[in-house]
N, C-alpha and C positions, 0 to 999 in steps of 0.2 A: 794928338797926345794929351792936349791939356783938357779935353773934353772927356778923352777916358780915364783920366785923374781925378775929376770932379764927381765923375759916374761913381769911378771907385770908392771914394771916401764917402758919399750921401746914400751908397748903397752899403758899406760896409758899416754904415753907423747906424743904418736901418733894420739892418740883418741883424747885430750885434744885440738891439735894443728888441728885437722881440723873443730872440734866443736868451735873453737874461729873463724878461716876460715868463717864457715858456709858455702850458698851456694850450687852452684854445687858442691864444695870441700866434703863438707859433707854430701850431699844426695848421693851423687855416694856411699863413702864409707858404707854409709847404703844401701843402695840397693846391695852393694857385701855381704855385712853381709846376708840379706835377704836371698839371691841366696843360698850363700851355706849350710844358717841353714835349707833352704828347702830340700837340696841333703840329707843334713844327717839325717834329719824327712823320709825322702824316703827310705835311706838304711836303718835307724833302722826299718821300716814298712815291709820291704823285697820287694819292689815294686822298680823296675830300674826307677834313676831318669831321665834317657836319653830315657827313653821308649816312647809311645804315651800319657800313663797318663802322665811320669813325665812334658814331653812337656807343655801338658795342663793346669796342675797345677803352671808352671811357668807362661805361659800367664796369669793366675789370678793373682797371686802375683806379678805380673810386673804390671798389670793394678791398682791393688790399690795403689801402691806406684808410679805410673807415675805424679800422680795429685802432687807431692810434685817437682817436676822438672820443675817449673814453668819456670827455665833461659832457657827450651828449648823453648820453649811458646815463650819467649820474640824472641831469635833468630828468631822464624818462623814467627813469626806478619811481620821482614823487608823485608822477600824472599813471602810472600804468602799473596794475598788480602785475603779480610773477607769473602767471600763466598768458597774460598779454605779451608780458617780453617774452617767452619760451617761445611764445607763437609766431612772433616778429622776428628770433635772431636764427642769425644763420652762419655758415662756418664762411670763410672767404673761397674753397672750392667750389660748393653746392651753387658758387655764382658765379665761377667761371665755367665750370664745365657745361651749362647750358649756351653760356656765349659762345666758348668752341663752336659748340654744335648746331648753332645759330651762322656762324662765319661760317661755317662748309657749306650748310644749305644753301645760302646766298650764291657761292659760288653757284649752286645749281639753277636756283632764280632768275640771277644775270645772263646767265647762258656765256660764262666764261668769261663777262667785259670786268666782272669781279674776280679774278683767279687764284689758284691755292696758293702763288705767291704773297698776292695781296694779300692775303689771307695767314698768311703765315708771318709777314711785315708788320700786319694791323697786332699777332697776339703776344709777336714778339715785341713792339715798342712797348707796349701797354707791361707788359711783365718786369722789362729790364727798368724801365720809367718809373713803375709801382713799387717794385721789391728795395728799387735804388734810396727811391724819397720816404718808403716806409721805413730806413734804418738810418735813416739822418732822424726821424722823429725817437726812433728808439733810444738814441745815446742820450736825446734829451730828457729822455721821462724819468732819469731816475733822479730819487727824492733827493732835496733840496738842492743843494748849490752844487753839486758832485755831478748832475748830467749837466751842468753850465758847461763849470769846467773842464769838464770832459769833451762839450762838442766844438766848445772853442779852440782846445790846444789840437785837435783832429783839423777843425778849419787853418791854424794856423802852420799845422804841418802839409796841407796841401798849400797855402796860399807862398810859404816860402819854401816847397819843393818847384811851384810853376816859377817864383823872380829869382831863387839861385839859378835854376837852370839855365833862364832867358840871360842872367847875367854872365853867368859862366861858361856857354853858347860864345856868344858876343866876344868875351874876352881870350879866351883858349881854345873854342871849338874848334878842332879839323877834322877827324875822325866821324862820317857822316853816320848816326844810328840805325835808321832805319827809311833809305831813303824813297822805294816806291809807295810809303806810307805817308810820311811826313818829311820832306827834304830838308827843311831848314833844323830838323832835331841834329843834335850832336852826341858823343858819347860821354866828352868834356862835359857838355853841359847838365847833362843825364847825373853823371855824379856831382857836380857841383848841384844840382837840387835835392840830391839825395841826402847829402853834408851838412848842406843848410837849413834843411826839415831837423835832422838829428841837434844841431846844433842851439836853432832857436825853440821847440821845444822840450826840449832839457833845460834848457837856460832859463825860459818861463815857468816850466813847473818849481827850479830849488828855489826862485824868486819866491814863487806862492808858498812852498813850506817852508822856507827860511820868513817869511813875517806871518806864518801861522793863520792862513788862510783858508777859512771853514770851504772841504768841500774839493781843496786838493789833491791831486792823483799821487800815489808812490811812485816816485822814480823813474823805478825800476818799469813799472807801468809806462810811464810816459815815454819814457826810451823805445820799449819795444812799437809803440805805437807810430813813432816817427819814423823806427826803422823799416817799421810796412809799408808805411804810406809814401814813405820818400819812393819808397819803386811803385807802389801801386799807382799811386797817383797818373804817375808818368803813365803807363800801362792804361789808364784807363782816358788820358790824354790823346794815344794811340788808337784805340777802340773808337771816340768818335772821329777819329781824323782817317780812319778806313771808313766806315760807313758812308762819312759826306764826300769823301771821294769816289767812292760805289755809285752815291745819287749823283754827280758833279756840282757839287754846291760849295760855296766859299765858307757861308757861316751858318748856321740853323736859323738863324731869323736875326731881328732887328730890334729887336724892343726895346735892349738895353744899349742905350748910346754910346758910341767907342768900343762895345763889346761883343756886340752880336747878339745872340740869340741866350737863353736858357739854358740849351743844350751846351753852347760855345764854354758861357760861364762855370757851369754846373759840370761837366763831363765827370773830371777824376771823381767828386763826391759821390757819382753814381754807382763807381766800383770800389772806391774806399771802403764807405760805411759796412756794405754787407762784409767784405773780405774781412776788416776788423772784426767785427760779429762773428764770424768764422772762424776765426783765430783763436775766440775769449778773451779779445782784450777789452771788453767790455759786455 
C-alpha cells in the first residue's frame, strides 16, 4: 500500500505538471503512454509486440495519434514549401487501410501460425488504444487554460469515481454488480463512485468560479461531465477487467509500481475521453 501511495502521488504530480505544460510536453508523454499500453494489449493477446503484426499495429496507433502533434507541423511549414507538405500529408485512414491489408496477407504468409483472430486482436488494440489516447490529447488542446481545466476536472471525476467506489465497496457493499466480470465490484459501491465524481467535481469547478479563475468550465458543463464519467468510467473499468480475464491475466504489466500496468491505470480514461466527445461535452 504505501508503495502504491508513493507511486501515486510522484506520478500524479508528474502527470499534473505536463498537462498544465501542455503541448508537445504532453502529447509526447501520451503517445509514450499509448506505445506501451499497446505492448501490453500485445503480450496479454500472446501476439510479439516486436513481430511483423506488432509493427503494423503500432503504425496505426502512431497514425491516429500523429494528427495531435501539430508543433511538428508547425516546425515543418519553416524547412518545407506547401507542395512538399501536400506530398508528405496523408489522412489517418490512407494509413490504416493498407495495414489492414497487410495484417490479412500475413495471415496468408504465416500459413495460419498468424490467424485472423490475431489479426483482428492486433487492429482492434491499436484502434481502442489510439482513438482512446487521441481524445485525452484532444481536451487538452484547447487554447489557454480552458483545456487545462477541463482535462483535469475529467481526470478528477474518474480519479474520485475509482476511490468513492473502492471506498463505498468496502463500506456498504453487498449487492455483488457484476460478478462473472469483476467479483469484487459492488452496486453500493458503483453508486457511491458515481456520488463522489458528481460531488467533487462540482465542488472544484464553483471553487474556480467563485475566485474567478481564467479558463473555468460553467457549471452546468461540469456537472454534466461528472455525471458521465461517474458511470462511464466504471464501464470502462469493466471493459478491461473482461478482456484480462479473456487472456487470464491479473494486471496488464508492471511498469508502474503498486499499480500494474498502463492498461490497469488508464482503463476508464480510454472510454471516457471519446464518450465525453461524443456527448459535446467538450
Amino acid at each position: 500500500m504505501k508503495q502504491r501511495v508513493i507511486t501515486g502521488l510522484v506520478g500524479g504530480i508528474l502527470f499534473v505538471s505536463l498537462m498544465y505544460l501542455g503541448g508537445m510536453w504532453y502529447s509526447s508523454f501520451i503517445l509514450l503512454l499509448a506505445l506501451i499500453g499497446f505492448y501490453e494489449f500485445m503480450r496479454m493477446a500472446g501476439i510479439r509486440p516486436f513481430g511483423i503484426a506488432g509493427i503494423l499495429g503500432y503504425i496505426i496507433l502512431i497514425s491516429i495519434l500523429s494528427t495531435n502533434f501539430v508543433g511538428l507541423w508547425t516546425v515543418a511549414i519553416k524547412y518545407l514549401s506547401v507542395q512538399q507538405l501536400m506530398a508528405i500529408s496523408t489522412s489517418t485512414s490512407e494509413i490504416i487501410l493498407p495495414m489492414i491489408i497487410l495484417l490479412l496477407l500475413y495471415t496468408v504468409a504465416s500459413k495460419n501460425k498468424f490467424n485472423i483472430e490475431h489479426a483482428a486482436l492486433t487492429l482492434f488494440g491499436a484502434l481502442y488504444i489510439g482513438f482512446g489516447f487521441h481524445y485525452v490529447t484532444i481536451a487538452r488542446s484547447y487554447v489557454g487554460m480552458g483545456g487545462f481545466w477541463l482535462t483535469l476536472l475529467i481526470w478528477f471525476a474518474i480519479w474520485s469515481t475509482d476511490s468513492g467506489a473502492l471506498f463505498a465497496g468496502r463500506a456498504f457493499g453487498n449487492r455483488k454488480l457484476w460478478p462473472e466480470i469483476s467479483p469484487n465490484k459492488t452496486v453500493e459501491g458503483a453508486l457511491g463512485g458515481w456520488i463522489s465524481a458528481i460531488i467533487v467535481v462540482v465542488v472544484t469547478d464553483w471553487l474556480l468560479l467563485t475566485l474567478n479563475v481564467l479558463g473555468a468550465l460553467p457549471l452546468s458543463q461540469a456537472f454534466f461531465i461528472a455525471l458521465v464519467t461517474g458511470v462511464v468510467a466504471q464501464l470502462g473499468d469493466l471493459v478491461e477487467s473482461a478482456y484480462k480475464r479473456h487472456f487470464g491475466v491479473k494486471d496488464s504489466g508492471r511498469i508502474i509500481p503498486g499499480h500494474g500496468g498502463v492498461l490497469d491505470r488508464f482503463d476508464s480514461m480510454l472510454i471516457v475521453f471519446p464518450i465525453l466527445y461524443l456527448f459535446g461535452l467538450y
